[in-house]
C-alpha positions as CSV (number, residue, x, y, z in Angstrom):
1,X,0.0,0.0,0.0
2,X,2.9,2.0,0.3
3,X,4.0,2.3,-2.8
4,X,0.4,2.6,-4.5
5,X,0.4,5.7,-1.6
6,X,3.8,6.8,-3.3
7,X,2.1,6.3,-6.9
8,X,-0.5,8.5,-6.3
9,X,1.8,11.5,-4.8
10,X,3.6,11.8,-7.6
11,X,0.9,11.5,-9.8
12,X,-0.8,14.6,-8.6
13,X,2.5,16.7,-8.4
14,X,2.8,15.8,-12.1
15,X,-0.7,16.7,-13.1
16,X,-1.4,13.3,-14.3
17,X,1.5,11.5,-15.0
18,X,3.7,9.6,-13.0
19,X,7.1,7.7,-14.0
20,X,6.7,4.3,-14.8
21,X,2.7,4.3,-15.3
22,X,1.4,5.4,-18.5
23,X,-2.6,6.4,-19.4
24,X,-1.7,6.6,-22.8
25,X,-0.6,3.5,-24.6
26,X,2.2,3.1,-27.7
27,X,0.9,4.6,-30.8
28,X,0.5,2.0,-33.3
29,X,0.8,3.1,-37.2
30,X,-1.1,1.4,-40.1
31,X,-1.4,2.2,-43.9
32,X,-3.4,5.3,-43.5
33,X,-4.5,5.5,-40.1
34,X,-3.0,5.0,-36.5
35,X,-4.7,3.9,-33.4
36,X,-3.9,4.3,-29.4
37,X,-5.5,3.0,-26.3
38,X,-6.1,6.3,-23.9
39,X,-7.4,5.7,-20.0
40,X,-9.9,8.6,-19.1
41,X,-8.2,7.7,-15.3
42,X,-5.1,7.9,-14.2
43,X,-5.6,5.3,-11.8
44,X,-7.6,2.2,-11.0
45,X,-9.7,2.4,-8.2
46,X,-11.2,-1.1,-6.9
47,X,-15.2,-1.4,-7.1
48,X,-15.4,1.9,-9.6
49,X,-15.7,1.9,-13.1
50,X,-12.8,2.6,-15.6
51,X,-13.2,4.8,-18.7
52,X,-11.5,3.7,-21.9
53,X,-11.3,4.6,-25.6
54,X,-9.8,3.6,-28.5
55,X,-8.3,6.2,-30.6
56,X,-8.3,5.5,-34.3
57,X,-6.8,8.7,-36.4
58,X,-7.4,7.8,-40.0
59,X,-6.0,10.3,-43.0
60,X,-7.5,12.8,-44.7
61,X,-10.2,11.9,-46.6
62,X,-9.7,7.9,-45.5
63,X,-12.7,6.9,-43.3
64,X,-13.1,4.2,-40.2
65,X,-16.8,2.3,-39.5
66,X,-19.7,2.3,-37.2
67,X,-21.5,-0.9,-35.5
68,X,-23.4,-0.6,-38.5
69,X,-20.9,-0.5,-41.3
70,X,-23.8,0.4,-43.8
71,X,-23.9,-1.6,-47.5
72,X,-20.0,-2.7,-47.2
73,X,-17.2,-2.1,-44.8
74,X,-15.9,-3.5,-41.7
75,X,-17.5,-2.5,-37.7
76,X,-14.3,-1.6,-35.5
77,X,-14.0,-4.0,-32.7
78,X,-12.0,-4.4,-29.7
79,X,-11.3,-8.0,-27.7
80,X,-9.9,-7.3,-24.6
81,X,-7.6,-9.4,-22.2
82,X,-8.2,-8.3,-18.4
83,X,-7.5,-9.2,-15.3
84,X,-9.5,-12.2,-13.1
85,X,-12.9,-10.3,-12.1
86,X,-12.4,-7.0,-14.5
87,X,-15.5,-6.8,-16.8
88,X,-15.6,-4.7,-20.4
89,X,-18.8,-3.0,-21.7
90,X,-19.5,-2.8,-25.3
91,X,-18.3,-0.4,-27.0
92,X,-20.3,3.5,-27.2
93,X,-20.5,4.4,-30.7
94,X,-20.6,7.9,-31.4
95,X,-23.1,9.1,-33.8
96,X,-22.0,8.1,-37.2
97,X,-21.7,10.0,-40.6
98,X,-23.1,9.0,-44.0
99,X,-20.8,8.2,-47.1
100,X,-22.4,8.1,-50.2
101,X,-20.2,5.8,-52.7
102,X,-20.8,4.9,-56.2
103,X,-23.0,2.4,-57.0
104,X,-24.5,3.5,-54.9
105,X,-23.5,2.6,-52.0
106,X,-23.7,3.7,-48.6
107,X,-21.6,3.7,-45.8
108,X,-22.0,4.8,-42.0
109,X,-18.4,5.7,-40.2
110,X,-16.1,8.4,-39.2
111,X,-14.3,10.7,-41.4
112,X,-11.5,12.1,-39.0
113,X,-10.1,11.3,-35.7
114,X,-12.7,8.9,-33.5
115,X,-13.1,7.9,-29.8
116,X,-14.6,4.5,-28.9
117,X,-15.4,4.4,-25.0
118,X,-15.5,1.1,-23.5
119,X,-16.5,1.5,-19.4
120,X,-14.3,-1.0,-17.2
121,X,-15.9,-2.1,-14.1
122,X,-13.3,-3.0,-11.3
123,X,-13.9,-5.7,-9.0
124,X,-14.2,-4.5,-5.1
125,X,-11.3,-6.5,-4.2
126,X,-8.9,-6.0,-6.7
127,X,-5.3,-7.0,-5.7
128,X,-1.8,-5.8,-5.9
129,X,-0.6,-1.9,-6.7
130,X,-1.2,-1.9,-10.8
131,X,-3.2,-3.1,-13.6
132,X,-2.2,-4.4,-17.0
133,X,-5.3,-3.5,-19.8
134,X,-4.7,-5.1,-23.4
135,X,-6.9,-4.2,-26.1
136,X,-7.0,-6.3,-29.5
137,X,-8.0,-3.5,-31.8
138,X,-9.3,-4.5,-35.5
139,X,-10.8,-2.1,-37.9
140,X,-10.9,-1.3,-41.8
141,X,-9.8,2.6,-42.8
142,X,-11.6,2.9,-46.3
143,X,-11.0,6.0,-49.2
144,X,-13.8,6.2,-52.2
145,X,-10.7,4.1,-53.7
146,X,-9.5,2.0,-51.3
147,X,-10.0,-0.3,-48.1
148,X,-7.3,-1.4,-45.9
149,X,-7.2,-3.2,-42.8
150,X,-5.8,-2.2,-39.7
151,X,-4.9,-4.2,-36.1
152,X,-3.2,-3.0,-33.4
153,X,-2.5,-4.6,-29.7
154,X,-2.3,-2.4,-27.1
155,X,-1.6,-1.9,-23.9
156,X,-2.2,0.3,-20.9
157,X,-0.8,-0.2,-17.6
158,X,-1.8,2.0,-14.7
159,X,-1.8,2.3,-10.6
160,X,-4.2,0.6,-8.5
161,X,-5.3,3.2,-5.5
162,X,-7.8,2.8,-2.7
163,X,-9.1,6.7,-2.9
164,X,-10.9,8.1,-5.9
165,X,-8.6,8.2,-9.0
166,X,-7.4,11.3,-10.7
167,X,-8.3,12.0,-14.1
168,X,-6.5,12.0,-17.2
169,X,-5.8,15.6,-17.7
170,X,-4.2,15.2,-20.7
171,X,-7.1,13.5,-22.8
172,X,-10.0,15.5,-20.7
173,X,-10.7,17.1,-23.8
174,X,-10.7,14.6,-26.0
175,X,-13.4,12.4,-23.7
176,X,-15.3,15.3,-23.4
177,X,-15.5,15.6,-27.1
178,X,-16.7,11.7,-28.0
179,X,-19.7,12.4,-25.2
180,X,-20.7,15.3,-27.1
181,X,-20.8,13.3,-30.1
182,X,-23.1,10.7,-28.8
183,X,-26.7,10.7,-30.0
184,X,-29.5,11.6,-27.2
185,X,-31.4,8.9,-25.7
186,X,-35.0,9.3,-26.9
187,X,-37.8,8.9,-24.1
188,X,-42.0,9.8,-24.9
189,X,-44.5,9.8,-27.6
190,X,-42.9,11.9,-29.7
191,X,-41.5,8.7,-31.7
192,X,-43.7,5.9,-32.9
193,X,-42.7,2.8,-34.3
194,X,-45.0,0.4,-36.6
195,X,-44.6,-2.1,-39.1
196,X,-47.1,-2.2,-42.1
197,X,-47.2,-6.3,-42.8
198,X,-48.7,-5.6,-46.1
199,X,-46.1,-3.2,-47.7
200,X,-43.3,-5.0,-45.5
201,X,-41.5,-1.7,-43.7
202,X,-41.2,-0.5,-40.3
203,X,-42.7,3.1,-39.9
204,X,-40.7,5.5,-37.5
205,X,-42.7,8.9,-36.8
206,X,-41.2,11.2,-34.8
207,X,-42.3,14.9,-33.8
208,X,-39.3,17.3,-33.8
209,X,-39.1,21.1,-32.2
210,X,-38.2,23.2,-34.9
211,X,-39.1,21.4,-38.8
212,X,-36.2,21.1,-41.6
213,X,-35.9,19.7,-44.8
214,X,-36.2,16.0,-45.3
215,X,-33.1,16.1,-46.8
216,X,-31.6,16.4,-43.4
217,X,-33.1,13.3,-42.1
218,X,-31.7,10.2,-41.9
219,X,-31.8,6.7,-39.7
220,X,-29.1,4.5,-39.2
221,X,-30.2,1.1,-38.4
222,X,-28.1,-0.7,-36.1
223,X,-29.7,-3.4,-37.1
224,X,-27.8,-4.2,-40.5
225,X,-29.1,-8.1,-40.6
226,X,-33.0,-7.2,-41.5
227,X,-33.2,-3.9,-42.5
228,X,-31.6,-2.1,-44.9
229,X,-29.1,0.9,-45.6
230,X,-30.7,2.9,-48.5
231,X,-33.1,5.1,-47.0
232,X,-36.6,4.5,-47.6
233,X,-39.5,7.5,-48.1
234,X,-39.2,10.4,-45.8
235,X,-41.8,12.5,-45.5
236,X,-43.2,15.4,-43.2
237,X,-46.5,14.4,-42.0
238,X,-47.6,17.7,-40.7
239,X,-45.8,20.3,-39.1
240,X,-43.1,19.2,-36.8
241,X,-44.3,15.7,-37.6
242,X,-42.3,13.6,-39.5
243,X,-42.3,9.6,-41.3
244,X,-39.4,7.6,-42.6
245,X,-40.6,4.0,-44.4
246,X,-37.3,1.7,-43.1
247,X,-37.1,-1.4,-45.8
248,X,-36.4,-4.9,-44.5
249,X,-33.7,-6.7,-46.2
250,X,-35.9,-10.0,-46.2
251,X,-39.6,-9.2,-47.7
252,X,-40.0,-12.5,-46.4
253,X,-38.6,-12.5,-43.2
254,X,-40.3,-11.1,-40.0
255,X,-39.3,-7.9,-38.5
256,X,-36.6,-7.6,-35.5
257,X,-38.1,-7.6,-32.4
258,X,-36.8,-4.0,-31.8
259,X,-35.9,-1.3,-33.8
260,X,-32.4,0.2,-33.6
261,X,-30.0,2.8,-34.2
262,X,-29.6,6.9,-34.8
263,X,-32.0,9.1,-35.9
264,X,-30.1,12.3,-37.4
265,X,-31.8,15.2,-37.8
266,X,-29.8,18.0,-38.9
267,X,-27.3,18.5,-36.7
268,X,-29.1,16.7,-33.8
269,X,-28.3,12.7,-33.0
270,X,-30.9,10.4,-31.1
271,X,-30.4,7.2,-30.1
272,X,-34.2,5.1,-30.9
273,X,-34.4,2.1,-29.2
274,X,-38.4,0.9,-29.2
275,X,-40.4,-2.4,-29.6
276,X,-41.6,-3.0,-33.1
277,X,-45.3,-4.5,-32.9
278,X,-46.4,-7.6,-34.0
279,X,-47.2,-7.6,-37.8
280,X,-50.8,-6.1,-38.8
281,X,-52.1,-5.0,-42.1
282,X,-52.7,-1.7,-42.3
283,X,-56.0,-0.1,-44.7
């Protein structure tokens, strides 16, 4: 315990950073992008929850993927080796961006630099004075020319302390930044979800506060498996009120049991997550 003590003095006369502990891992370079492992902590405290994120820094004009990759690409995904009693989340996607590809073909990712957060929950009697974190990152960093894949293995290793862990300085920005990016979980009426059996789509209506274009709307499905990345028929009901017609991938196939994914609107992100009903026809 002494030397955790020792760990932690040092680490708050050096803002962050103490000798020998690192809350940034190696920087790993791949054909047209780069990826890191960054600790929002600087410290492990037992029985809290540890905030991670995976860095991927792709070139200009080079793009990296969402859950959801969209017609064709690759999701980013992360295996991770932990300690006995140290439990991973899945990763929180940011809201993603559309590509629009010849073909056409459509593709949901990140243009630009990305944060994927992964929480880490710490078991209440975690032993010793450290803890080793290895991520297996893989990924696919895609141009309107080219796709390349990309892997990395990194790893963080930080102090383990008994009082509340000091943040990351350093990265604070940068974790503030992938929240803000986030969509907005959705609670109320003002989002309806249906499925017409005869036609075969899932209607989402959604009321909004101030109206736009229907250009400006779009839903991506996390759901890639039944329904389908080429936005169906968008239309403004009345007013504020707005429909989108989602197309399955299977005429034949029955609906998911929940529909999925980010609803953009302009410059706003929310995260739908509702019950689709059991089939009816509809008049």
């Amino acid at each position: 315990m002494r030397s955790v003590t020792l760990s932690l003095c040092l680490l708050a006369a050096a803002g962050g950073a103490v000798p020998g502990w690192a809350a940034t891992s190696q920087r790993v370079e791949q054909p047209h992008s780069r990826a890191s492992l960054i600790s929002e902590q600087a410290a492990v405290a037992p029985g809290q929850t540890l905030t991670v994120g995976l860095l991927l820094e792709p070139d200009e004009h080079w793009h990296t993927y969402w859950q959801n990759p969209g017609d064709s690409g690759l999701a980013t995904s992360i295996r991770w080796t932990l300690p006995e009693g140290y439990e991973a989340g899945d990763i929180q996607w940011p809201a993603p961006q559309l590509f629009r590809l010849p073909g056409p073909i459509l593709n949901f990712g990140y243009e630009g630099p990305v944060l994927l957060l992964t929480q880490i929950k710490v078991p209440a009697e975690a032993p010793g004075d450290s803890v080793t974190i290895q991520a297996a990152a893989r990924w696919l960093t895609c141009s309107p020319d080219a796709c390349l894949p990309g892997k990395a293995n990194l790893t963080l290793t930080l102090p383990l302390t008994a009082q509340n862990p000091p943040s990351n300085a350093a990265a604070a920005a940068q974790f503030d930044a992938a929240r803000a990016d986030m969509p907005r979980a959705v609670e109320g009426d003002e989002i309806k979800v249906d499925f017409n059996a005869e036609a075969r789509f899932i209607l989402l209506s959604f009321t909004l506060d101030q109206p736009i274009e229907p250009e400006q709307i779009f839903f991506f499905a996390a759901d890639g498996q039944h329904i389908q990345a080429q936005p169906g028929l968008i239309e403004r009901v009345k007013d504020n009120t707005y429909a989108i017609a989602l197309k399955l991938v299977n005429d034949q196939s029955p609906p998911p049991p929940r529909l999925r994914g980010v609803l953009r609107c302009g410059d706003n992100a929310l995260w739908i997550d509702r019950p689709i009903p059991e089939s009816r026809s509809h008049e």
